[in-house]
TORGUDO-388748 format. One record per residue (C-alpha): x, y, z. Coordinates in pm, 1 decimal. Each point is the difference from the previous one (the first is absolute). Layout:
// residues N
((X, Y, Z)),
...
// end
This chain:
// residues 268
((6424.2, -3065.2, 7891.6)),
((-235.4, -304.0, -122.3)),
((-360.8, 50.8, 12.4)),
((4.8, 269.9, 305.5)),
((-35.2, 339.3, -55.6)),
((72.5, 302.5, 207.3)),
((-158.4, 328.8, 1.5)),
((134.1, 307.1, 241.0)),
((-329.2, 66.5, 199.7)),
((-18.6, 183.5, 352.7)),
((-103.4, -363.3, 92.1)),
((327.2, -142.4, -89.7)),
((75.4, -220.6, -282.1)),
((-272.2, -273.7, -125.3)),
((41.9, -331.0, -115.1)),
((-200.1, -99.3, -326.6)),
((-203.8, -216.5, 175.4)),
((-35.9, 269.1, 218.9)),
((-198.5, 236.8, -267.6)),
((-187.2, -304.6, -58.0)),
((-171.3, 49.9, 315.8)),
((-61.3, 374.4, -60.8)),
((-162.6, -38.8, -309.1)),
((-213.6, -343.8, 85.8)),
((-353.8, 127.7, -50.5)),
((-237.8, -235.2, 214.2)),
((-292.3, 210.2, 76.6)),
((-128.0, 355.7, -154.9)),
((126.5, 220.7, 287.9)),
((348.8, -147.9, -97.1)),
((46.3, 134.0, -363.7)),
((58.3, 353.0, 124.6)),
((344.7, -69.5, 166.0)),
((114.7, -253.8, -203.6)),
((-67.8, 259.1, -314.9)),
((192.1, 269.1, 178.6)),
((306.0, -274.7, -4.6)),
((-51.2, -142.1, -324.8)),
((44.3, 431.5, -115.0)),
((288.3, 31.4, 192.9)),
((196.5, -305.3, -128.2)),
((-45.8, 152.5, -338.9)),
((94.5, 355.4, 115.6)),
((301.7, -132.3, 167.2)),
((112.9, -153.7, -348.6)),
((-72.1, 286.0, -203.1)),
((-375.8, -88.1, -91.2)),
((-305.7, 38.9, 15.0)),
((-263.4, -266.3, 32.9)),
((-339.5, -36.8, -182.7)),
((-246.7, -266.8, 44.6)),
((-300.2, -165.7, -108.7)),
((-113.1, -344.3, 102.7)),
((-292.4, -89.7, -282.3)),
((72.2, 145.1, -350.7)),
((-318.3, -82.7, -84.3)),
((-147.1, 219.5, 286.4)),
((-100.5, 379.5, -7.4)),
((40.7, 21.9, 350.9)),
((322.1, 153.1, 215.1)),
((137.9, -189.3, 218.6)),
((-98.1, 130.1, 333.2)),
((98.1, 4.4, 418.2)),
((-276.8, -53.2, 215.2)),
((-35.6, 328.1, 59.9)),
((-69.4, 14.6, -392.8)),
((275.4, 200.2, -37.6)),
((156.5, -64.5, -403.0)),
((323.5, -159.9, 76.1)),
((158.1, 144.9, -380.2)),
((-42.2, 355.4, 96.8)),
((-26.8, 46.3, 400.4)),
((287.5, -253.4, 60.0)),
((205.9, -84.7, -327.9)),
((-66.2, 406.3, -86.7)),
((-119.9, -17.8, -343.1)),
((-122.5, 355.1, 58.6)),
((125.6, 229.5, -310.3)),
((-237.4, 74.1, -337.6)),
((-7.3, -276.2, -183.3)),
((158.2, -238.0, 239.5)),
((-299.2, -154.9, 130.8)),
((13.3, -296.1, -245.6)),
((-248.2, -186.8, 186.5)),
((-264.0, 243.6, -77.9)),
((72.9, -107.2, -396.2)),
((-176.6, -339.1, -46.0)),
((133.0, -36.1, -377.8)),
((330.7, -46.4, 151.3)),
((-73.7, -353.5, 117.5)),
((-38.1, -76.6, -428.5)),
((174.6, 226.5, -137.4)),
((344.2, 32.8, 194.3)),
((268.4, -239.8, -43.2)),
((54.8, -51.1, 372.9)),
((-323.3, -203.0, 111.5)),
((-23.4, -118.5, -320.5)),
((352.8, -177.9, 42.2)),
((-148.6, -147.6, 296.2)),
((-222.7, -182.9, -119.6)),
((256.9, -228.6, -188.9)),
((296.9, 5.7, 267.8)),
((-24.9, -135.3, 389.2)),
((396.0, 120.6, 71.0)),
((117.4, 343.3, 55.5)),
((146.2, 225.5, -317.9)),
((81.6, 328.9, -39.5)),
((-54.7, 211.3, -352.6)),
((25.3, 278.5, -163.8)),
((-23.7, 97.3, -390.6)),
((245.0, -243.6, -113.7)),
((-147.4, -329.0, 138.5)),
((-66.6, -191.0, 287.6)),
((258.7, -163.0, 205.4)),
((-11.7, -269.3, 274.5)),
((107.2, -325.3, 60.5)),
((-73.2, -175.3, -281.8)),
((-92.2, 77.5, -408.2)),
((-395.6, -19.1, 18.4)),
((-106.8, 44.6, -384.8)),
((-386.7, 110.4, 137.8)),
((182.4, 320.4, 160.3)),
((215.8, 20.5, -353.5)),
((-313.1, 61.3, -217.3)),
((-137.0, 283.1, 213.7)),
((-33.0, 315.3, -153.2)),
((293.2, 255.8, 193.3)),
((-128.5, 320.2, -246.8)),
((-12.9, 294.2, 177.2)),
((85.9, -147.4, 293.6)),
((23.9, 268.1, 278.1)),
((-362.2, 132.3, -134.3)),
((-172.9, -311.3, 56.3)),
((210.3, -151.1, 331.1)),
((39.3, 384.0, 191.9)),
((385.2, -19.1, 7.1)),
((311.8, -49.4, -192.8)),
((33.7, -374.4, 207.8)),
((-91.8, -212.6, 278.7)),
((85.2, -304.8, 188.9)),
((-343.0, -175.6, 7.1)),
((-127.1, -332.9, 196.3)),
((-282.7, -170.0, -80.5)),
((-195.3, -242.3, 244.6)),
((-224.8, -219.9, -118.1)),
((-266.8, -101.5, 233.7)),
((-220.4, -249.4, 86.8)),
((-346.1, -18.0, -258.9)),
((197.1, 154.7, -270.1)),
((49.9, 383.1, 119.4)),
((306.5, 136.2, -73.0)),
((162.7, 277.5, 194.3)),
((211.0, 276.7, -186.0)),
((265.6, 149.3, 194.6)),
((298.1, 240.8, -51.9)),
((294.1, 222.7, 100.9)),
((119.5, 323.0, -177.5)),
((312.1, 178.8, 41.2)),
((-37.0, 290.4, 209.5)),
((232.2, 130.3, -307.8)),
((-278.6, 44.2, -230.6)),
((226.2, 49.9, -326.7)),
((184.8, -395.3, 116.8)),
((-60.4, -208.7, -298.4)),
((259.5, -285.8, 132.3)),
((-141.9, -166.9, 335.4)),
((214.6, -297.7, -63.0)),
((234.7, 53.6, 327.0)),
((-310.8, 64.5, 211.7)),
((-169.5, -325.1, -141.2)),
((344.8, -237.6, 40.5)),
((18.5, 175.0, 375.0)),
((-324.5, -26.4, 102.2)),
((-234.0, -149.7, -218.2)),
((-81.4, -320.8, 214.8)),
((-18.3, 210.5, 338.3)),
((-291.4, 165.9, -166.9)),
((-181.3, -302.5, -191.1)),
((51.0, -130.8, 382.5)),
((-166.4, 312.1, 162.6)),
((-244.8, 34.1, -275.1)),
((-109.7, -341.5, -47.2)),
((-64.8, -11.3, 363.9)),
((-150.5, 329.3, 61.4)),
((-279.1, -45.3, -293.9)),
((-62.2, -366.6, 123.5)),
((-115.0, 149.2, 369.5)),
((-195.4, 304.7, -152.6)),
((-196.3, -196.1, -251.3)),
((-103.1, -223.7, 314.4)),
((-44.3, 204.9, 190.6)),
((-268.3, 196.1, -206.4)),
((-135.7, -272.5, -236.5)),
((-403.6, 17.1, 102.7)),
((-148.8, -270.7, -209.2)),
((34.6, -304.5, -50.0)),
((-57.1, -125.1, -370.4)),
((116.0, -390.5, -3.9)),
((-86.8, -256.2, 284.1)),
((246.1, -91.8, 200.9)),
((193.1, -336.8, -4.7)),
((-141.5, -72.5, -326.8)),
((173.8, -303.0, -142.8)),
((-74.2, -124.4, -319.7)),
((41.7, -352.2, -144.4)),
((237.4, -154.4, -249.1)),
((-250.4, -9.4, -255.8)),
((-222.0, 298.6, 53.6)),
((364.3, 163.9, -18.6)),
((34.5, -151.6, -333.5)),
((-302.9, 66.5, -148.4)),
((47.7, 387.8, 101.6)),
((328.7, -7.1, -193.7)),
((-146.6, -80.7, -294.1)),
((-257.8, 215.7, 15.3)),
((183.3, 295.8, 86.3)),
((176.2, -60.4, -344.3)),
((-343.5, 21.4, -174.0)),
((-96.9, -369.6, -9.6)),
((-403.7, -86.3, -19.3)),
((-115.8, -257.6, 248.3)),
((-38.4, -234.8, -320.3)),
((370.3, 68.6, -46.8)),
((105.0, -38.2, 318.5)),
((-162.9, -339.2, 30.8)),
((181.8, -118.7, -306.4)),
((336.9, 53.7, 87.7)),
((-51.4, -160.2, 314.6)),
((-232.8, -284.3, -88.5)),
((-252.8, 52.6, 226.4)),
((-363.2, 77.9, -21.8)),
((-134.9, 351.8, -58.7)),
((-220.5, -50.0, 245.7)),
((308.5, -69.9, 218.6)),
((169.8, 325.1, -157.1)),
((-289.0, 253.9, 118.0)),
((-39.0, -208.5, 367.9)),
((389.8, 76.5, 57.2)),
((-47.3, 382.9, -109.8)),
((-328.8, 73.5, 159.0)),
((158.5, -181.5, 383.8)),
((330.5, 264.1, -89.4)),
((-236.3, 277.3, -36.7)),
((-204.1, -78.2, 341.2)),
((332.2, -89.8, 204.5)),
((116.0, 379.6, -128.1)),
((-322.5, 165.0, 25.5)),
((-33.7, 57.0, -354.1)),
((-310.8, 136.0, -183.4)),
((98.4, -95.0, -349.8)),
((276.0, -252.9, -180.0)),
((204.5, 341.5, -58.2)),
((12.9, 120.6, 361.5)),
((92.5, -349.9, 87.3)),
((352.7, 1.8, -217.3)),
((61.2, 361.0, 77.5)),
((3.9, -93.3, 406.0)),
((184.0, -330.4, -90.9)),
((268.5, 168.0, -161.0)),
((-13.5, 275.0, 287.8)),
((87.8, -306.7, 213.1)),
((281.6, -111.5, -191.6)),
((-180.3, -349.4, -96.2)),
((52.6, 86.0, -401.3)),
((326.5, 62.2, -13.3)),
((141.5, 240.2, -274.5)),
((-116.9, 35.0, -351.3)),
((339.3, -44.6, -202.4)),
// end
């Protein structure tokens, strides 16, 4: 079958690229319908969708109407279902928190997490009491990271609710999902992001990039110029122009949008 998928709809039968287009998200009045779809994909598979596009956010994710996608479209509706509502969840519960360490899709339940490689970050997460903390027995989850470091937390549940195993419905059609997810949150986030918090087309230079690097690792100025032989008047030039090409108001907000950029790389 390759990379198509077909679904029996009234409509007929529809390609994957196909669902792309439903669930493309280029203005507000579009999240609505391309919701509704992303819901019935999951239905259609046996699951049920929830979403949330900024763990570190308290608010739902919305239509334009301001109608909360979780529990008017993905029908989160039942006591203690909406999970939203809980911000400890985004700390506490091992499915967000997984996120922030893996980019692929996974699915897990109490035993582990399983995906497409062995990622040792996932390994050392706490699974105890599992179905308290994540609201099921297991899920198939995808995480998208976004531009300016937010990451999105997003997963399907068995409409089985006692289905610990989700390994068929991950091999089947865990990359139609990431696909339809990864898309989907992409559109809404644009579509609704308000403010704008880095300039745009900011481009930093080799060394300013360098210095940052080394101060993000907790290097002094002093330091800094040492292990690159240059003045410390030089040092603090190259941080201060970073900080005014990035619209910085202090040497800390300056690494934090660098590395929200992608200009410092990772730290191990």
């Amino acid at each position: 079958m390759g990379n198509v998928v077909e679904l029996r709809t009234p409509q007929g039968r529809e390609s994957l690229g196909q669902l792309l287009e439903l669930v493309t998200v280029k203005s507000p009045e579009d999240i609505h319908d391309a919701a509704v779809v992303m819901a019935r994909v999951a239905q259609e598979r046996g699951l049920q969708v929830a979403m949330c596009s900024d763990i570190s956010s308290k608010e739902p994710m919305v239509d334009a109407e301001g109608t909360i996608l979780n529990a008017d479209i993905f029908r989160w509706l039942s006591d203690g279902a909406r999970w939203w509502e809980d911000h400890r969840l985004a700390l506490h519960s091992p499915l967000p928190r997984a996120c922030r360490y893996e980019s692929e899709p996974f699915w897990v339940n109490r035993h582990g997490f399983h995906g497409l490689w062995r990622n040792n970050y996932l390994n050392e997460i706490d699974l105890r009491e599992f179905e308290r903390r994540s609201l099921c027995k297991a899920a198939i989850v995808v995480p998208v990271h976004l531009p300016f470091g937010q990451i999105s937390a997003n997963s399907f549940i068995s409409m089985d609710r006692d289905k610990e195993d989700l390994s068929e419905e991950f091999a089947e059609h865990g990359a139609m999902l990431a696909q339809l997810t990864r898309r989907f949150i992409a559109g809404y986030v644009q579509a609704i992001r308000a403010k704008r918090r880095i300039p745009s087309d900011c481009v930093l230079s080799k060394r300013e990039v360098e210095c940052l690097r080394w101060a993000a690792i907790g290097k002094t100025d002093k330091e800094i110029s040492m292990i690159l032989d240059r003045s410390h008047a030089t040092i603090r030039y190259h941080v201060h122009r970073a900080g005014e090409k990035l619209d910085s108001v202090n040497r800390a907000q300056t690494i934090f949008k660098a590395a929200q950029l992608g200009y410092l790389g990772a730290s191990d």
